[in-house]
C-alpha positions, 0 to 999 in steps of 0.5 A: 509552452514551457516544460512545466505547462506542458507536463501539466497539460499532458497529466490533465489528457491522462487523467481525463482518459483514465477517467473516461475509461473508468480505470484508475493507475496501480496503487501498489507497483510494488508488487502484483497480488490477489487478496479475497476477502474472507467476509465478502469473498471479494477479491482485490489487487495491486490496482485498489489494494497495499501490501505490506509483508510480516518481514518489513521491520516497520510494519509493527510501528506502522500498525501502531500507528493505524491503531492510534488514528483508528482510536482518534476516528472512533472505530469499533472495540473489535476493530480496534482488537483485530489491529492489536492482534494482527500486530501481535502475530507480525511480532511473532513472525518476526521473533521465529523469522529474524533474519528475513526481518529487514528495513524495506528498501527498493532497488535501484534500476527496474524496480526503483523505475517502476516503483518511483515514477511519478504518479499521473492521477 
């Protein structure tokens, strides 16, 4: 069996088992977080959840365009009203905190290990 197949045929074993045991791989191995939902008292975490912090550089474009797909799907106004004022509080957390403003970047070694391997399901 060649190297390609046999990775194929290992990938369908996990993901058969993850399956079977009702569990699903980490979406976020970034980081490790709690989030309760203020509506629903629900709480979620790095395996059903993303976390993108004030500080990424990125984020502002980012909800931009979430903020654009949402339009395209037809949202709610007041979602759509939400997603521009969270920006608005991002960008003023970054003017007060510019020097913590940064390009998001993984390291290389533990992290990039961690955060990079492939994905099984």
């Amino acid at each position: 069996m060649n190297e390609q197949k046999l990775v194929e045929s290992m990938r369908e074993i996990y993901t058969w088992y993850i399956q079977k045991e009702n569990k699903m791989e980490v979406i976020d191995r970034k980081f490790k977080f709690v989030a309760i939902s203020n509506k629903s008292g629900k709480k979620y975490n790095q395996s059903n959840s993303v976390l993108f912090l004030a500080k990424d550089a990125l984020l502002p474009d980012l909800l931009d365009k979430y903020y654009q797909l949402s339009v395209e799907k037809g949202v709610d106004v007041r979602q759509l009203f939400s997603i521009q004022l969270l920006k608005d509080r991002v960008l003023a957390w970054q003017r007060k905190n510019i020097k913590k403003v940064h390009i998001p970047d993984i390291e290389e070694g533990k992290e990039e290990k961690r955060v990079c391997k492939a994905n099984v399901c």
